[in-house]
VEXTIRO-524560 format. One record per residue: x, y, z of N, C-alpha, C in turn; residue in three letters; residue number from 1. Coordinates in Angstrom, 2 decimals, padded with zeros to 5 digits. Atoms other than C-alpha are relative to their C-alpha. Last residue first. Layout:
+---------+---------+---------+---------+---------+---------+---------+---------+---------+------+-----+
|    n.c1 |    n.c2 |    n.c3 |   ca.c1 |   ca.c2 |   ca.c3 |    c.c1 |    c.c2 |    c.c3 | type | seq |
+---------+---------+---------+---------+---------+---------+---------+---------+---------+------+-----+
|       X |       Y |       Z |       X |       Y |       Z |       X |       Y |       Z |  ALA | NUM |
...
+---------+---------+---------+---------+---------+---------+---------+---------+---------+------+-----+
END
This chain:
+---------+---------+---------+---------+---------+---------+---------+---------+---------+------+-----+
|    n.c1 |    n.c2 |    n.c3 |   ca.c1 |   ca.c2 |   ca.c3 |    c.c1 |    c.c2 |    c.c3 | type | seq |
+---------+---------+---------+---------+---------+---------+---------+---------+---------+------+-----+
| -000.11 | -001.58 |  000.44 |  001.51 |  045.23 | -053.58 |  000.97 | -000.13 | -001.36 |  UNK |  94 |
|  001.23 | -000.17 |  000.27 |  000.42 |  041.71 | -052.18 | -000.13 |  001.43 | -000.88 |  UNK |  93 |
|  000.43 |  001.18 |  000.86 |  003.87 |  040.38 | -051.95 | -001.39 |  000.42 | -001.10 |  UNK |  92 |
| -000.56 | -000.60 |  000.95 |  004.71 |  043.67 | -049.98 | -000.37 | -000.85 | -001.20 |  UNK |  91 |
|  000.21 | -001.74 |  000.51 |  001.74 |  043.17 | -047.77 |  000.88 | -000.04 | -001.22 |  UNK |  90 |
|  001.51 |  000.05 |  000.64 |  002.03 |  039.13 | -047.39 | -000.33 |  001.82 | -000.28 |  UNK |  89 |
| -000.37 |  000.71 |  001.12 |  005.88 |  039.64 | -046.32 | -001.64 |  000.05 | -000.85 |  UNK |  88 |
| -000.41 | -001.03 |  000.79 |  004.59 |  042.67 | -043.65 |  000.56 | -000.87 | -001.56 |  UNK |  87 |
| -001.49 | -000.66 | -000.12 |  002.58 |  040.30 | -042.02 |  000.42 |  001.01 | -000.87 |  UNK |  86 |
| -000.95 | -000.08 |  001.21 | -001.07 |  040.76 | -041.97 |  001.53 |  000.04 |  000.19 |  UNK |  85 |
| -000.42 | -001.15 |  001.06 | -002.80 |  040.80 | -038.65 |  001.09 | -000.33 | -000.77 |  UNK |  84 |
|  001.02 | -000.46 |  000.28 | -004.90 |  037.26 | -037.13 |  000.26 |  001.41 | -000.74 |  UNK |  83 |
|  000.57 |  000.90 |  000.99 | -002.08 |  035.32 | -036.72 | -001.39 |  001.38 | -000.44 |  UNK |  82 |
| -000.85 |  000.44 |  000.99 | -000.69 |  037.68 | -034.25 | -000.09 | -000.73 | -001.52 |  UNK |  81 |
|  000.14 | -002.04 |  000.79 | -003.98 |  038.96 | -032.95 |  001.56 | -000.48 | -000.55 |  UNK |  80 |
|  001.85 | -000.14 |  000.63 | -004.71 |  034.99 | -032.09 |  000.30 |  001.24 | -000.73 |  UNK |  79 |
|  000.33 |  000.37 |  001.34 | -000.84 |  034.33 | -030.90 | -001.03 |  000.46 | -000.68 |  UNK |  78 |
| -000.68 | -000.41 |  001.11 | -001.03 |  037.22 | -028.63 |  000.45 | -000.67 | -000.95 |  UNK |  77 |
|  000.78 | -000.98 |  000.72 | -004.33 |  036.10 | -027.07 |  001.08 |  000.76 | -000.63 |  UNK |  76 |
|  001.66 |  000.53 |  001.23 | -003.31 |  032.50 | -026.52 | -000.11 |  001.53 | -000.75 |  UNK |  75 |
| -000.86 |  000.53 |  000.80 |  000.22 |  033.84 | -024.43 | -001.05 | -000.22 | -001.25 |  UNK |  74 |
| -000.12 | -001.41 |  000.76 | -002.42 |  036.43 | -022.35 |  000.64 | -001.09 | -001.41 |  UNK |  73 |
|  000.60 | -000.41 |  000.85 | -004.21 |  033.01 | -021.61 |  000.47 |  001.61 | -000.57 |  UNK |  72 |
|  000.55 |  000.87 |  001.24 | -001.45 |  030.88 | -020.71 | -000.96 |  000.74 | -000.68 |  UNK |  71 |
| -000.78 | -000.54 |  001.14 | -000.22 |  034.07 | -018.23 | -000.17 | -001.14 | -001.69 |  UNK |  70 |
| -000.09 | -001.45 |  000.76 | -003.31 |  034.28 | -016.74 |  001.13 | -000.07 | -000.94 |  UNK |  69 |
|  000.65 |  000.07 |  001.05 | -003.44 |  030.14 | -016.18 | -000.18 |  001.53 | -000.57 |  UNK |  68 |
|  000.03 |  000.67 |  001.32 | -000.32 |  030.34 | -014.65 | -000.92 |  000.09 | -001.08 |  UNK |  67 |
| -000.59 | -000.82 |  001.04 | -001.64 |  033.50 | -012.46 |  001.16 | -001.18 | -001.25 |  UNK |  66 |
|  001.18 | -000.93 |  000.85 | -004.54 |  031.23 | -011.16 |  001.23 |  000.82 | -000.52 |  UNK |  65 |
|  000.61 |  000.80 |  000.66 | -002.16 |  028.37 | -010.39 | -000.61 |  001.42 | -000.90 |  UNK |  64 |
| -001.16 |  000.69 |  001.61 |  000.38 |  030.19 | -008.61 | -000.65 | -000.41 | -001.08 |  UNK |  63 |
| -000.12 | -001.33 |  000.98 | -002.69 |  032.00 | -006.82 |  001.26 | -000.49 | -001.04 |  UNK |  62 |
|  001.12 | -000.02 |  000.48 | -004.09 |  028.07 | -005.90 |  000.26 |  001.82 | -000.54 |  UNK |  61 |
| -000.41 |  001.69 |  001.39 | -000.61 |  026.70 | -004.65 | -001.27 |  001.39 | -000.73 |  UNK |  60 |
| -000.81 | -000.35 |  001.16 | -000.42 |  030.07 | -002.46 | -000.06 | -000.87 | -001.08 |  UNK |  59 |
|  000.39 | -001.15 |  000.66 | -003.47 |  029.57 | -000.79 |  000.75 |  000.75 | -001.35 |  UNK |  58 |
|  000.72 |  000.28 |  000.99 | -002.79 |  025.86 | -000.33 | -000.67 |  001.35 | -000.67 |  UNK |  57 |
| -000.87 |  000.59 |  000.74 |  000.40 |  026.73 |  001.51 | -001.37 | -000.12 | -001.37 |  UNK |  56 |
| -001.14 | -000.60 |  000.33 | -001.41 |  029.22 |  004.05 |  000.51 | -000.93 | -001.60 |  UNK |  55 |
|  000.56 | -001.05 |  000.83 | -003.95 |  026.77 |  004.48 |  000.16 |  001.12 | -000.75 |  UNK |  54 |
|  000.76 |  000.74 |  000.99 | -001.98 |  023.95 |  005.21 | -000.69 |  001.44 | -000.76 |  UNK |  53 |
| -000.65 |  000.01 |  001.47 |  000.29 |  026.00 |  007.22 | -000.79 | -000.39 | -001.08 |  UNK |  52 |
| -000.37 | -001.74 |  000.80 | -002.46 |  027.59 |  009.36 |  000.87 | -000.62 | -000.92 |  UNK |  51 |
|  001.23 | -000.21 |  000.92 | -003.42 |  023.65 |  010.10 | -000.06 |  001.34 | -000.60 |  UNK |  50 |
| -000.81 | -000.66 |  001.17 |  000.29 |  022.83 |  011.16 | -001.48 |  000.24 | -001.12 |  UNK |  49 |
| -000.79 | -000.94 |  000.00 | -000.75 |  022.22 |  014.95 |  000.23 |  000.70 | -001.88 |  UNK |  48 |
|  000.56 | -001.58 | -000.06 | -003.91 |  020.90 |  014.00 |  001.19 |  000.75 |  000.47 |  UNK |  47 |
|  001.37 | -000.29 | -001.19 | -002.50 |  017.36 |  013.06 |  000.03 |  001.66 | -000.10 |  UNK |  46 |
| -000.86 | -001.20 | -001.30 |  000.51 |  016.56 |  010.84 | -000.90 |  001.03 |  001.04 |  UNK |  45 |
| -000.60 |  001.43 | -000.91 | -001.36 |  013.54 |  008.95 |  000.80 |  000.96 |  001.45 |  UNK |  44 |
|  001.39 |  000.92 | -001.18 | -003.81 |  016.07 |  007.48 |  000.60 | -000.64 |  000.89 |  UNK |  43 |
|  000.85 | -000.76 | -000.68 | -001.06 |  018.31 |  006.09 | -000.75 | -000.78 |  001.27 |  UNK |  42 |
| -000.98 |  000.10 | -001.01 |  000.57 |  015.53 |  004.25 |  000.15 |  000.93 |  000.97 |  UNK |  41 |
|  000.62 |  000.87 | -000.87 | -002.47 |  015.75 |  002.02 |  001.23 | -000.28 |  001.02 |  UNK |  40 |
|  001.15 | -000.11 | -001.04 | -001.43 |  019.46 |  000.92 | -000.56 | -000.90 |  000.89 |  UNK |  39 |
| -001.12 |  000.32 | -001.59 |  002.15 |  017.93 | -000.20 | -001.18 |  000.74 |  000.59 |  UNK |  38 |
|  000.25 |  000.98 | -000.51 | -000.22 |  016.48 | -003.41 |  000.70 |  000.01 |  001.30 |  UNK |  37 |
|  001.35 | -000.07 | -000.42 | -000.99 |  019.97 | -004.68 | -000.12 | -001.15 |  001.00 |  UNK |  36 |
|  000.03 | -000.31 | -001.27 |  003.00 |  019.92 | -005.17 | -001.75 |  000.79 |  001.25 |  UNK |  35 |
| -001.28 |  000.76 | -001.05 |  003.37 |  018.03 | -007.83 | -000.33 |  000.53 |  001.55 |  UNK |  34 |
|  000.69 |  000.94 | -000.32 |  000.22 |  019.60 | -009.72 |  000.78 | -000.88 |  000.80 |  UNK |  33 |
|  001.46 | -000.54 | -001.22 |  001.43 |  023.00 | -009.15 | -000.46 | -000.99 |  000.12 |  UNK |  32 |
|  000.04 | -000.42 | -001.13 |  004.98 |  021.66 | -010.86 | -001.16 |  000.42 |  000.99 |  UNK |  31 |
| -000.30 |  001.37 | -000.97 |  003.26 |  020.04 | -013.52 |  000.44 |  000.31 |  001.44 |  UNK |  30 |
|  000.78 |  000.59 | -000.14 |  001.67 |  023.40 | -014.46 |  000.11 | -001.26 |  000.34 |  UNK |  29 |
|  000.71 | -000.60 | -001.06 |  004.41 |  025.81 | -013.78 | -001.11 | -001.43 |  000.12 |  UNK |  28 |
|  001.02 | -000.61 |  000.15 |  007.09 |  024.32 | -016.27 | -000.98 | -000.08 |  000.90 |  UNK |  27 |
|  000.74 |  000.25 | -000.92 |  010.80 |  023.72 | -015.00 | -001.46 |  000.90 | -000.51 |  UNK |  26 |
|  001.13 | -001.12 |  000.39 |  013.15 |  024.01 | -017.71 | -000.41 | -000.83 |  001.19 |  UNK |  25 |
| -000.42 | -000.63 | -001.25 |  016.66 |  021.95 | -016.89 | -001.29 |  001.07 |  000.04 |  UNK |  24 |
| -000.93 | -000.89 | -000.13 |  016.84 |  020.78 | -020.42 | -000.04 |  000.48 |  001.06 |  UNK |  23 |
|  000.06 | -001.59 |  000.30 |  013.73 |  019.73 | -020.48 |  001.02 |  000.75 | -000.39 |  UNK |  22 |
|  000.50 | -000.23 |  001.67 |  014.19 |  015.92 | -020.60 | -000.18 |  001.65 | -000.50 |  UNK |  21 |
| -000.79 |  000.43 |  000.41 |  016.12 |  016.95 | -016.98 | -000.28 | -000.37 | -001.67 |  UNK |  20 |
| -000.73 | -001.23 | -000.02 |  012.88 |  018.95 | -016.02 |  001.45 | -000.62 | -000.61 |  UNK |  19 |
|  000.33 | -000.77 |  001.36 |  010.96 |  015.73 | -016.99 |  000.65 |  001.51 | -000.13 |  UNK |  18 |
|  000.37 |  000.46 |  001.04 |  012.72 |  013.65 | -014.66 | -000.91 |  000.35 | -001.15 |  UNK |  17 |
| -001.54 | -000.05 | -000.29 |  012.89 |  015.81 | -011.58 |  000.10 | -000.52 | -001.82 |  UNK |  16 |
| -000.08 | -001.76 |  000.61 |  009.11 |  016.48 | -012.20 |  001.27 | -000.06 | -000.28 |  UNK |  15 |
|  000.66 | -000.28 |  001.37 |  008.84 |  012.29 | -011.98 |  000.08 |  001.57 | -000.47 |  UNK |  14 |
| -000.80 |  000.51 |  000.75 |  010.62 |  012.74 | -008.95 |  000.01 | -000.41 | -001.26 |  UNK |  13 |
| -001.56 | -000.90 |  000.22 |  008.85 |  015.03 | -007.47 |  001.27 | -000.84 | -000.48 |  UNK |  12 |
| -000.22 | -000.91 |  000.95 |  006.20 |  012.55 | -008.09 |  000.69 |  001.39 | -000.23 |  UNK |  11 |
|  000.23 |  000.62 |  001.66 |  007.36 |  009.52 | -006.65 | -000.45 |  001.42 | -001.19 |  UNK |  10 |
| -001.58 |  000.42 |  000.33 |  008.14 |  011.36 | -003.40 | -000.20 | -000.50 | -001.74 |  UNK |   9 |
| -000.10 | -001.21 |  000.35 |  004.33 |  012.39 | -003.06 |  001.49 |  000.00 | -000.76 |  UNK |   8 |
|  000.41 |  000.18 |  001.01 |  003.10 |  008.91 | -003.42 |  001.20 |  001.66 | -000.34 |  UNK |   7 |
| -000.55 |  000.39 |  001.35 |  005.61 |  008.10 | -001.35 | -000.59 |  000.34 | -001.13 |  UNK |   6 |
| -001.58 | -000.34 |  000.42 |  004.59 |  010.55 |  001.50 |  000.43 | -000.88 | -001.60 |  UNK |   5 |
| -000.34 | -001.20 |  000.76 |  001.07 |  009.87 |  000.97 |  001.42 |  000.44 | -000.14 |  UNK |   4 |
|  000.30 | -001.32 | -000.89 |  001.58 |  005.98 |  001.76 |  000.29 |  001.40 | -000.98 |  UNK |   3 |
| -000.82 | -001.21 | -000.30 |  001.19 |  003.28 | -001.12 | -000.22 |  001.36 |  001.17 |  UNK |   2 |
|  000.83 | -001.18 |  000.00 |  000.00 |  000.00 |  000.00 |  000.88 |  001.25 |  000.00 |  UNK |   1 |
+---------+---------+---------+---------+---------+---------+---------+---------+---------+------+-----+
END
């Protein structure tokens, strides 16, 4: 039976292992999901460390929400990128 610690171990080590296929990159969205799973290791550490938990899961959850801001500014300057004329298709066109 797997305990939360290992599960958790197993997947910082799986991040370890795709940051190394990376080249040493570290992207936001595996990382937030790596470390969503050190919230259940919370529960096991009783009500003393119940401000951390909450504390920790506040920050997981604004990391998260300004990942997904910066995924959607990234969307909306491809879209208006693609979407105005280059300057090769102008002169081409003239």
């Amino acid at each position: 039976m797997e305990t939360p610690l290992t599960v958790v171990t197993e997947a910082f080590k799986e991040l370890a292992c795709g940051m190394d296929a990376d080249g040493g990159e570290l992207h936001l969205a595996p990382f937030d999901d790596t470390c969503a799973l050190v919230s259940v290791l919370f529960r096991s550490l009783g009500m003393a460390f119940r401000f951390a938990k909450i504390e920790y899961v506040t920050k997981l959850c604004s990391s998260r929400a300004r990942a997904d801001a910066r995924r959607q500014r990234a969307r909306r300057r491809r879209r208006l990128a693609a979407q105005r004329p280059s300057k090769m298709r102008r002169v081409a066109a003239a």
